[in-house]
ZASE-472033 format. One record per residue: residue in three letters; x, y, z of N, C-alpha, C in turn. Coordinates in steps of 0.1 Angstrom, whole numbers, plus 2048, in hexadecimal, padded with zeros to 3 digits. Last residue first. Layout:
alaXYZXYZXYZ;...
This chain:
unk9A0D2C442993D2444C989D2F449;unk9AFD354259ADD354339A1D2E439;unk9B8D3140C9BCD264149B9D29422;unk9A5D3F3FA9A5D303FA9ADD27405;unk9ABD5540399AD5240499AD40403;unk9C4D5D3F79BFD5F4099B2D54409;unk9D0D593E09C6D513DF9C1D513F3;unk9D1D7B3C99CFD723DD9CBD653D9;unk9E4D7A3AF9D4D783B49D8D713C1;unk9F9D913989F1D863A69E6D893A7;unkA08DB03919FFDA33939FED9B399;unkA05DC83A09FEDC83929F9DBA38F;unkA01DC23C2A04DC83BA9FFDCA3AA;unk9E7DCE3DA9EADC03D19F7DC93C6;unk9E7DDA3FC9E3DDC3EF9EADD33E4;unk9E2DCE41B9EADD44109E4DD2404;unk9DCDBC42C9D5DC542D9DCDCF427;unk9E9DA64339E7DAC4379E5DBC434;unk9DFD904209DBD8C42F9E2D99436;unk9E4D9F4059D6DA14099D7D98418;unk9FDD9F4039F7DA94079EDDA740D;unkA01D7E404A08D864109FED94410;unk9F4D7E3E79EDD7A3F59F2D7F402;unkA06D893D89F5D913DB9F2D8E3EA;unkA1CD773DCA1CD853DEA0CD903E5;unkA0ED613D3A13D613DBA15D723E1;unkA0AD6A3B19FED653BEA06D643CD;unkA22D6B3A5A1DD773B0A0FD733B8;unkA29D5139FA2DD553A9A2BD603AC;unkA0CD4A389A17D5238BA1AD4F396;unk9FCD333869FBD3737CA0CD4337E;unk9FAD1439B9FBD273989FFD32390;unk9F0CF839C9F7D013979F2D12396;unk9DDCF63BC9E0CF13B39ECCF53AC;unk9D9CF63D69D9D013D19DDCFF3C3;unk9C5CE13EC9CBCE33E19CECEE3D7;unk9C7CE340F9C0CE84019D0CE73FA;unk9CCCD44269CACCE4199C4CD440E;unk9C0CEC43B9C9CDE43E9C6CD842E;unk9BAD0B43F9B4D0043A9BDCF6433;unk9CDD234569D0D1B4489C3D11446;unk9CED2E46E9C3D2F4649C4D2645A;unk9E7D224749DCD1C47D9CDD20475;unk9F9D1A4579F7D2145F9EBD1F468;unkA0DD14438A06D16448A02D1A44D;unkA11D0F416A0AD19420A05D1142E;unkA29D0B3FDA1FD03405A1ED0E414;unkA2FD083DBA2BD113E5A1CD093EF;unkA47D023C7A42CFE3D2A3CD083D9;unkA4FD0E3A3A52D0D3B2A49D093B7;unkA5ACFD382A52D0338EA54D0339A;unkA74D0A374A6CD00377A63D0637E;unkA94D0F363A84D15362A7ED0D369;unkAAFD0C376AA9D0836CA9DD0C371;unkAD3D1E378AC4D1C37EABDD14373;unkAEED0D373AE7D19373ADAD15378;unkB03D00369B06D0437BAFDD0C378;unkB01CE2354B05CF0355B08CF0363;unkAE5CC9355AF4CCE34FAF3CDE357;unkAD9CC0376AD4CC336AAE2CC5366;unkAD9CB938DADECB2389ADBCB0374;unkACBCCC39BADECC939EAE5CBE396;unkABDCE9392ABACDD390AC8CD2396;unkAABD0039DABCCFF39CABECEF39E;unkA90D16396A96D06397AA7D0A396;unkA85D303A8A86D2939EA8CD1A3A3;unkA7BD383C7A7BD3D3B8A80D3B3AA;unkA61D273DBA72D253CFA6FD323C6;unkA53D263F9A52D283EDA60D293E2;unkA3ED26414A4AD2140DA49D213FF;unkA2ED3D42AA33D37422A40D3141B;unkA1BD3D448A28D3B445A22D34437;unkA0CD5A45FA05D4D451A19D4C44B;unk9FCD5E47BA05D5C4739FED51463;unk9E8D5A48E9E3D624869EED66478;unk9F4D4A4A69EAD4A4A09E1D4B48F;unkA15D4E49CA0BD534A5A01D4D4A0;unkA37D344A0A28D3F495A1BD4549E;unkA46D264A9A4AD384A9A3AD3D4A4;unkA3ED1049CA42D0F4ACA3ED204AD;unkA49D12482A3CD0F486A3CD13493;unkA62D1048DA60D1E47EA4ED1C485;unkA68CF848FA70D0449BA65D12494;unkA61CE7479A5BCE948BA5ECF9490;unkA73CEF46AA68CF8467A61CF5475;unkA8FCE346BA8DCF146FA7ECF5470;unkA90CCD45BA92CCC46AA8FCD8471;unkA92CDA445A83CD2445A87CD0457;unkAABCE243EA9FCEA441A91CE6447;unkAB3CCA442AB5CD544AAAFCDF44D;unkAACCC2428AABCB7438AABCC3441;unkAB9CCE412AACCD1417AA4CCB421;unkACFCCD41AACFCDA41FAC3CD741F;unkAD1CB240FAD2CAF41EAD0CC3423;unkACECB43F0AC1CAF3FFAC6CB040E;unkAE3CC23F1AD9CCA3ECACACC23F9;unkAF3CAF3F1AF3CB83FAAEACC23FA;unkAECC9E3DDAEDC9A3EEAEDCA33F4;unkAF2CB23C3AE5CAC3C7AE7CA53D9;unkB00CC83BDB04CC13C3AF5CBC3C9;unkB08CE03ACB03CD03AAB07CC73B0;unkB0CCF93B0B1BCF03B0B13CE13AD;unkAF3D043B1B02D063A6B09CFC3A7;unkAE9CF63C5AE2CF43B9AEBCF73AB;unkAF9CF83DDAF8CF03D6AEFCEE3C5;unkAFCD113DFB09D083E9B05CFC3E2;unkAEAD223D5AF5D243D2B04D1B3D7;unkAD3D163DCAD6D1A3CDAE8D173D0;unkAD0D0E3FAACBD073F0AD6D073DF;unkADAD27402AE3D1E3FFAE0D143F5;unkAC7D3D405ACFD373FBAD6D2D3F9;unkAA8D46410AB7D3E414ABBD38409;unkA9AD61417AA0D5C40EAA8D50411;unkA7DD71425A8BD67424A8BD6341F;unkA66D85433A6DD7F422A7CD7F423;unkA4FD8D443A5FD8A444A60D83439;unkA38DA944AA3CD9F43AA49D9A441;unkA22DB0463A29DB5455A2FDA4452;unkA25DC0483A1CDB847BA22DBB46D;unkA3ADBC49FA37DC2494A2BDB948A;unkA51DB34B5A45DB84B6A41DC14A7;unkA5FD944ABA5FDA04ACA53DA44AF;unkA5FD764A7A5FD7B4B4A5AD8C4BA;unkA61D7548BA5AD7148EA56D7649A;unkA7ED7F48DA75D86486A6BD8248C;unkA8AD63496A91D7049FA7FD7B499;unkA82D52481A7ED5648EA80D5D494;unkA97D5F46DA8AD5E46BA84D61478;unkAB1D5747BAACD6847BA9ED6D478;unkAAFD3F474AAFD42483AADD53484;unkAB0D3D458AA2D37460AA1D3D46F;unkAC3D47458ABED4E44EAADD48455;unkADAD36463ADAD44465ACBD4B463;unkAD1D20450ACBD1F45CAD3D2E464;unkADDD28437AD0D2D438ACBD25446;unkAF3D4743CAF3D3C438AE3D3943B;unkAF7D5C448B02D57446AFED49447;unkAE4D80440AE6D72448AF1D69442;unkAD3D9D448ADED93442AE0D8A448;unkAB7DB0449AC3DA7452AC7D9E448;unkAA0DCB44CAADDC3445AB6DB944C;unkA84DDC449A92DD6451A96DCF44C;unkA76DE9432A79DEF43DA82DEC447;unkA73DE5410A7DDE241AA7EDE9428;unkA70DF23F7A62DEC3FEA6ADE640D;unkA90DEF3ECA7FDF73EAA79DEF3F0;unkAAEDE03F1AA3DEB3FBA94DEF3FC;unkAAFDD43D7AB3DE03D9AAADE93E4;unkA9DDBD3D4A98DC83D4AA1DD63D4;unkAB6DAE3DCAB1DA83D0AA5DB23CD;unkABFDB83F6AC7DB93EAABFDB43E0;unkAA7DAD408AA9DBD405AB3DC13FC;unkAABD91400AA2D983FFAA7DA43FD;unkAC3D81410AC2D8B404ABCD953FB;unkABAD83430AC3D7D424AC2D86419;unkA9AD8D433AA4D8543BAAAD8342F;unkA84DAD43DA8CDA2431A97D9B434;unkA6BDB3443A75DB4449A77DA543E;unkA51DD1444A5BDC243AA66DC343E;unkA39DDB45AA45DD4457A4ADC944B;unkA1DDF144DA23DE2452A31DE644F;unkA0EE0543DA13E0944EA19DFA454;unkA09E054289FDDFC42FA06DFE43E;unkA1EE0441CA1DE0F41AA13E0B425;unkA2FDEB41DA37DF242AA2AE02427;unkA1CDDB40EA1DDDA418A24DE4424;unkA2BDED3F8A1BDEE3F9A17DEA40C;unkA40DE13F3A39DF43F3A30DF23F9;unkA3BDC53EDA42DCC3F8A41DDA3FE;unkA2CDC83D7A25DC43E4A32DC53F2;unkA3ADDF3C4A38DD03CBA30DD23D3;unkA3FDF83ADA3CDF93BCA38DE73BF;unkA56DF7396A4DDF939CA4CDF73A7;unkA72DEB38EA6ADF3387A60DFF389;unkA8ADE53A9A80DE03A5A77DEC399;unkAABDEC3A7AA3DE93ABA94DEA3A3;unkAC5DD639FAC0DE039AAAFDDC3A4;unkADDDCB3BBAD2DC53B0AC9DD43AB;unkAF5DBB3C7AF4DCD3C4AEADC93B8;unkAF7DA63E2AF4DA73D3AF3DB73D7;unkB1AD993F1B0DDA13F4B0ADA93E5;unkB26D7F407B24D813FDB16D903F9;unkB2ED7941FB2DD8641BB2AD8C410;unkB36D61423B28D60423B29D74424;unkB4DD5540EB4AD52419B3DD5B41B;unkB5ED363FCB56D433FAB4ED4740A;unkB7DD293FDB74D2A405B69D34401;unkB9CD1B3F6B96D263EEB83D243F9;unkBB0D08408BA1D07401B9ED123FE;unkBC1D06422BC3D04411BBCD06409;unkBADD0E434BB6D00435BBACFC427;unkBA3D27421BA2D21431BA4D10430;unkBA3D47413BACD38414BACD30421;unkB82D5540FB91D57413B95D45410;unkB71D6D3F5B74D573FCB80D60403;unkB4FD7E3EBB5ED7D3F0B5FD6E3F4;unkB41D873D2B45D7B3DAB57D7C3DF;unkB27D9C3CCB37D9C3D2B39D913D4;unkB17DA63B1B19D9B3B6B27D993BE;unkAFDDB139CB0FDB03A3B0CDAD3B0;unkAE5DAB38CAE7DAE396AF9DAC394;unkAD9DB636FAD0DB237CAD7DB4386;unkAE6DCB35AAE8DBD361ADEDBE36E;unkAEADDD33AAE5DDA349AE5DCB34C;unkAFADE9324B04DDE32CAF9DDC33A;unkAEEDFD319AECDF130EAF6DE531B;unkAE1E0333AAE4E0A329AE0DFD326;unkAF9DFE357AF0E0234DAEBE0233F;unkB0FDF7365B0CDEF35DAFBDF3359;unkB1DE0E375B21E0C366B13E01360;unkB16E0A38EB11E1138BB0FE1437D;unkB21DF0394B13DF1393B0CDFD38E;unkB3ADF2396B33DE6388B28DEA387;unkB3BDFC3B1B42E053A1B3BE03395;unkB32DED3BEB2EDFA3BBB2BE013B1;unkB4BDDA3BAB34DD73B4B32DE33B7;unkB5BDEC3CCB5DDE83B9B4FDE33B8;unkB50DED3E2B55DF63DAB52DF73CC;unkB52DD13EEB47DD53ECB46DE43E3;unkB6DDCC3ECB69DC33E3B59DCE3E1;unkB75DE03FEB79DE33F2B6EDDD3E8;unkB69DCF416B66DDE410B67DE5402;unkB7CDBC412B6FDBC412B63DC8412;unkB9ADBF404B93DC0412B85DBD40D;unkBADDA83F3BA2DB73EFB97DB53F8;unkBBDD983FFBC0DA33F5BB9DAA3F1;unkBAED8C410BB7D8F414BBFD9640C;unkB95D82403B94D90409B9FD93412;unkB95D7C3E1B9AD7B3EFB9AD833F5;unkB78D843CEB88D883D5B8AD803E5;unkB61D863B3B68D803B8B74D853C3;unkB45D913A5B56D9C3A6B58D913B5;unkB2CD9038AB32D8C396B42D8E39A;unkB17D9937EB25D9C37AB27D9838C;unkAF7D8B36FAFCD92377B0ED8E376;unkADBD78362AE2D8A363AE9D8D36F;unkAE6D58360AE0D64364AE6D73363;unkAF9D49357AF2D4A34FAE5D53352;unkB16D5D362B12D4F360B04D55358;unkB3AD6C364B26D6E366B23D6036B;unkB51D7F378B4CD7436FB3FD75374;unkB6FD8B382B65D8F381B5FD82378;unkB8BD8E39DB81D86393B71D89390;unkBA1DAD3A3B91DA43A5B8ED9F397;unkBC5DA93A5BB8DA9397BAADA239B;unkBD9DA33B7BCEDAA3BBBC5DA83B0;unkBEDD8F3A8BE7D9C3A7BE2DA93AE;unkBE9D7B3BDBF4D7D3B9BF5D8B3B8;unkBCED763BEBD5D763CBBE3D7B3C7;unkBC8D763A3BC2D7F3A7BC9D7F3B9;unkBD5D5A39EBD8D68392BD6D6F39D;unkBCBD433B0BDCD4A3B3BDDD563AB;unkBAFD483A7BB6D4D3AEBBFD4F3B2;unkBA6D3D38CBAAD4A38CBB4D50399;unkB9FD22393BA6D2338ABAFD3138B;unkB91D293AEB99D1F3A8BA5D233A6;unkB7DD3A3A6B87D403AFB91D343B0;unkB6CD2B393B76D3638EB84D3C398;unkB5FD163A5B6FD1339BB72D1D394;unkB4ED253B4B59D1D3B8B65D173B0;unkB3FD3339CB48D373A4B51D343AD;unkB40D2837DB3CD24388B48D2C395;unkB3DD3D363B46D3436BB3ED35375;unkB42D54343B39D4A34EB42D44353;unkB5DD7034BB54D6333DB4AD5734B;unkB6CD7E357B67D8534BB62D78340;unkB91D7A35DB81D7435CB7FD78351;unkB9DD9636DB9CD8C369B8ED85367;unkBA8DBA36DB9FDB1374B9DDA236E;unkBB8DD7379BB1DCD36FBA8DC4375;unkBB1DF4385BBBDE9385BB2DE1379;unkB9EE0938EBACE0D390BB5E0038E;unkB80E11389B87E05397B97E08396;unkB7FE15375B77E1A382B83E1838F;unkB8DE09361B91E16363B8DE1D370;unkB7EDF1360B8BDF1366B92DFF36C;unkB66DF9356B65DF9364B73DF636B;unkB70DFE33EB6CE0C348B6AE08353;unkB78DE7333B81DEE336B80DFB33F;unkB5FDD9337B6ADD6341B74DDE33F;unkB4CDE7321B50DEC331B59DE7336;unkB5DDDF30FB62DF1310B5BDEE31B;unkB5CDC230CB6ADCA30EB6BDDC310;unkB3DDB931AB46DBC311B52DC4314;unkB40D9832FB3BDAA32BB44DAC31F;unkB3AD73324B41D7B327B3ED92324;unkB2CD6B315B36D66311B3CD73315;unkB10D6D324B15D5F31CB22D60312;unkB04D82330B09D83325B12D75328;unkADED8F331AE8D86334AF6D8832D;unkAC3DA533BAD1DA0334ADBD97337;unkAA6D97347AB4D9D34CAC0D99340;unkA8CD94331A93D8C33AAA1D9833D;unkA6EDA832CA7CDA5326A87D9C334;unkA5DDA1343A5CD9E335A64D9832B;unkA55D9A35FA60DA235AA5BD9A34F;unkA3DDA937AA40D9E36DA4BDA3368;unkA3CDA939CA41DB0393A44DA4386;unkA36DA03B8A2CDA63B0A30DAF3A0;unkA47D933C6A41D9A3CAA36DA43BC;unkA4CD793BAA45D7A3C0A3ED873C6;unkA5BD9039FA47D8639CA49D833AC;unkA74D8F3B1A67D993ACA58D983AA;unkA7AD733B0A7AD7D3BDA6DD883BB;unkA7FD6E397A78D6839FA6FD6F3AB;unkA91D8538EA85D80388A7CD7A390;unkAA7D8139FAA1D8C39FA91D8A398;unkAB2D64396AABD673A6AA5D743A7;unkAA1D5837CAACD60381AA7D61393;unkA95D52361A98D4836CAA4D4C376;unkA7ED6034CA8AD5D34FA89D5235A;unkA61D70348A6BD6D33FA7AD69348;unkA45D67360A51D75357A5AD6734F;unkA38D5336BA33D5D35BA3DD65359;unkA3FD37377A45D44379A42D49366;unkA2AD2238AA2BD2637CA35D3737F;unkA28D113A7A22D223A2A2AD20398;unkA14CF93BBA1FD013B3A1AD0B3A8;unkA09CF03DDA0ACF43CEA0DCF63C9;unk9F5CF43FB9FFCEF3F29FCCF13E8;unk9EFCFB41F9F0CFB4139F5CF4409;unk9F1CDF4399EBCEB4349E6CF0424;unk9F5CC74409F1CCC4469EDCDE443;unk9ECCAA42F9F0CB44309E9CBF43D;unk9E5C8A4339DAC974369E1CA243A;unk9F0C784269E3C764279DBC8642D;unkA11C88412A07C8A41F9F9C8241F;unkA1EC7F3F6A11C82400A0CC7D40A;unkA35C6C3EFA3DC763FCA2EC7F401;unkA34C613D7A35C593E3A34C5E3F3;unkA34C733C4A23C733CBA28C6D3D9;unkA4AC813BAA47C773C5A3CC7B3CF;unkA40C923A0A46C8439EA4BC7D3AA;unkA24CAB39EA34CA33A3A38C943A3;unkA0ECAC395A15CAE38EA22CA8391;unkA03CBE3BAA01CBE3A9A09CBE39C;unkA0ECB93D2A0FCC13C5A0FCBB3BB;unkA17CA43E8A0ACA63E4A06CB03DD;unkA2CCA93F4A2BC9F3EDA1EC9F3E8;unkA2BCBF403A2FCBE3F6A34CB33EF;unkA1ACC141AA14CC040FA1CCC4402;unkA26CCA439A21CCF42DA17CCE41F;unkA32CAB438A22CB043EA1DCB8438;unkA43CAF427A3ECA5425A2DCA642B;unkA50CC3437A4ECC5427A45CBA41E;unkA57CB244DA4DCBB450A4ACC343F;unkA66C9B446A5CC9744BA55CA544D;unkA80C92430A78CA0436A6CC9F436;unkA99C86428A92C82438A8AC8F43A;unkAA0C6E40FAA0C7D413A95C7B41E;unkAA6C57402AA2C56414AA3C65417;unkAAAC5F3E9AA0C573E6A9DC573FE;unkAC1C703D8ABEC6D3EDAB1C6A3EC;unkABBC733C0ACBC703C2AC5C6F3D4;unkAA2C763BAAA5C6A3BAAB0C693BF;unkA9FC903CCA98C863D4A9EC743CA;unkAAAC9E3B9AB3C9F3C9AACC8F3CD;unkA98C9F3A5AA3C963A5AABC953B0;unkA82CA93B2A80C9E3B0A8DC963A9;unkA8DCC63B5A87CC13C1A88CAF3BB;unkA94CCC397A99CCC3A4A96CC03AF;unkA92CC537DA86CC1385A90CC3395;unkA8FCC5357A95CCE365A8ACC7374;unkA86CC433EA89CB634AA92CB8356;unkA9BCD9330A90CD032CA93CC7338;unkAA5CF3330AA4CEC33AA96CE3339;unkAA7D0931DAB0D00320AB2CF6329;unkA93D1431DA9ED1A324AAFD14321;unkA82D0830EA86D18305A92D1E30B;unkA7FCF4320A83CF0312A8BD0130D;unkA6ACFF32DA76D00332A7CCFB325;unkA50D0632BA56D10324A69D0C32B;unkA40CF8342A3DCF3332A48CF732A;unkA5BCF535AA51CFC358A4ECF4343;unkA66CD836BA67CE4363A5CCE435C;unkA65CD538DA5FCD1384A60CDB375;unkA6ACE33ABA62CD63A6A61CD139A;unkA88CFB3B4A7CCF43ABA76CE93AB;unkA94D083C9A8DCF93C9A86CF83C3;unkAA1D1E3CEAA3D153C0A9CD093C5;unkA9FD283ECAA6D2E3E2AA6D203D3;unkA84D2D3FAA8DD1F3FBA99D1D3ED;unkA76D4240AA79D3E400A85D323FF;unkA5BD4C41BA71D4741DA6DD3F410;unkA4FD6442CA4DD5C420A5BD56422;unkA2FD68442A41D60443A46D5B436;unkA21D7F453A22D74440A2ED74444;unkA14D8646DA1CD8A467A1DD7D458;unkA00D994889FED9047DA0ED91472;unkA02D9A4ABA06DA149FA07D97494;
């Protein structure tokens, strides 16, 4: 049974894009400032891969003499730097106008209607990093009950609680509520539950976190794939970041070796089709909170994992890796930065050292999953199938 392994490596940018300056993110470079702050970063199979050997990167030191598969990086053509944006172009969707933002906080006639929904108040209501809003905010809202609500520099309303005062049901309720309101002149990409409990004193965020994301415009190469009579089975956040569409199985995960081990789990299945993983922590355990050592040692971890990921593959499998944007750690702010992503291809078909150079979009990746199996292309992308197979 033939299957596209795509995992996404949540924010590992390489390198900011020509147009980062416009973001704000002049001299964004994820991947290659992790590597100055852990100059002994230990990832011997990312290395095989061929990502030292991308065009343009600043540790040539780290090329393979003879990669073992694909390699390259992909240019993101839509407008923005968001995980729904990303996500989308790979699967085949440009976005133009960027997701609303709001940088100084929603405006006061919805928070007052979504207070009205919900039946209480609510606190916040301005950018912040989510580990220091439940901080600052939390003896209010443990006191209160008042869910914390806050953005950042992406489209989306994030609704904070202890979930020893606002069960986890509840928490999932109220984004409900946010979600259905935040239309019109007030639309938002995604809501956003984070729930924490209090574990040895520590305010804690814990892995139930779950997106309520507008769904997609059009039909993807996800449609298209499940329409071609295939399986998409989506690990982690995926089927929140589509809102379900093109989505036939679904699994949640609790963290991203959760998120690699459910991979394989998929792998194992009897089915031919798409597994599209997400693992986040990259972004969100460290690329927010900037925390560059930790950021390299999740990506040690990961890189310790892809034997096991290889090991699992059929013949006739094809595995990719790929970022949907940059989350720089050592850049200013806690937000994502425009850059380019990595995209490096395995597989026993694979041709060992093709250079895939720069890619004009991350929907080339998209096309290609359709076209190895046998699905129809979305609006944009280009397969490069022809180039990287034997």
């Amino acid at each position: 049974m033939s299957k596209v392994i795509l995992i996404v490596t949540d924010s590992m940018g390489v390198g900011q894009l020509p147009d980062a300056a416009d973001y704000g993110d002049k001299g964004a470079d994820t991947f290659g400032h992790i590597l100055e702050k852990k100059p002994d970063i230990k990832i011997p199979n990312l290395i095989k891969l061929g990502i030292g050997n991308i065009e343009g990167v600043a540790w040539k030191h780290l090329a393979a003499e003879k990669p073992l598969g694909a390699f390259g990086k992909m240019a993101e053509m839509s407008k923005g730097k968001d995980t729904i944006t990303g996500h989308w172009e790979i699967a085949g969707i440009y976005t133009d106008t960027p997701f609303k933002t709001y940088p100084e906080g929603f405006p006061e006639k919805f928070i007052k209607e979504f207070e009205k929904a919900i039946g209480c108040k609510v606190l916040g209501n301005y950018p912040a990093s989510g580990t220091e809003i439940i901080e600052q905010l939390g003896p209010e809202h443990e006191a209160t009950g008042s869910p914390i609500v806050y953005t950042s520099a992406d489209s989306v309303f994030q609704i904070a609680a202890n979930t020893d005062v606002i069960p986890l049901d509840r928490l999932y309720e109220i984004c409900k509520e946010a979600r259905k309101l935040l239309v019109g002149d007030v639309a938002c990409g995604r809501v956003i539950a984070r729930p924490y409990v209090i574990k040895d004193g520590k305010r804690t965020r814990t892995a139930d976190r779950k997106d309520y994301a507008v769904s997609p415009p059009e039909d993807t190469v996800l449609d298209n794939i499940k329409a071609a009579g295939k399986t998409v089975y989506a690990v982690g956040k995926i089927s929140d970041i589509f809102n379900g569409k093109g989505i036939t199985e679904a699994v949640h995960t609790e963290g991203n070796m959760d998120g690699v081990d459910k991979t394989i789990e998929a792998m194992g299945m009897d089915f031919d089709g798409f597994i599209f993983t997400n693992l986040v922590d990259f972004d969100s355990q460290y690329g927010h909170r900037r925390d560059p050592a930790g950021y390299g040692q999740c990506i040690e971890e990961f890189d310790a994992r892809i034997p096991q990921i290889m090991e699992k593959m059929a013949s006739d499998d094809i595995l990719i890796i790929v970022a949907d944007h940059g989350n720089d750690p050592v850049h200013s702010g806690f937000d994502h930065t425009r850059e380019y992503v990595p995209v490096l291809v395995y597989g026993k078909g694979v041709k060992a050292g093709t250079d895939l150079g720069i890619l004009s979009t991350f929907a080339d990746v998209g096309a290609t999953a359709a076209d190895l199996l046998g699905a129809e292309p979305a609006s944009i992308g280009k397969s490069f199938r022809e180039a990287i197979l034997k």
